[in-house]
C-alpha positions, 0 to 999 in steps of 0.5 A, spaced: 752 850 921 748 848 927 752 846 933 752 838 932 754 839 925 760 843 927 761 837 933 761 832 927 765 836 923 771 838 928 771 830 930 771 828 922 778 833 922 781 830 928 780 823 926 783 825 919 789 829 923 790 822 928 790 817 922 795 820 919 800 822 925 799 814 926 800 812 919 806 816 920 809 813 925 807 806 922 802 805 926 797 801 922 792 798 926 790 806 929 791 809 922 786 804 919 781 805 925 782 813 925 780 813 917 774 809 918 771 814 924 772 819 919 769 816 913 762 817 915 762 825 915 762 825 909 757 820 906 752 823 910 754 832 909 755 832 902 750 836 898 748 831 893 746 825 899 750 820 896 756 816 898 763 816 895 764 812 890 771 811 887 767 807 881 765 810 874 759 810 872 757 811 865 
């Protein structure tokens, strides 16, 4: 993992860890922030190159 990766995924980990502490303590409007800025990380670090998808495909 080079330097930017490991930037990106400490960021990812910290938007997810704020996110949830906001959720906690009923702060919607950050918590739905945090999560947003956390979901490209994973769209764009997987193996496979594709997006999550909560969709069934045949």
């Amino acid at each position: 993992m080079n330097e930017k990766e490991l930037i990106l995924q400490e960021n990812y980990e910290e938007y997810l860890e704020f996110a949830e502490q906001a959720l906690e303590k009923k702060k919607f409007n950050a918590a739905v922030t945090l999560f947003f800025k956390a979901i490209p990380y994973p769209a764009l670090h997987n193996p496979q190159r594709k997006v999550p998808c909560s969709l069934q495909h045949p």
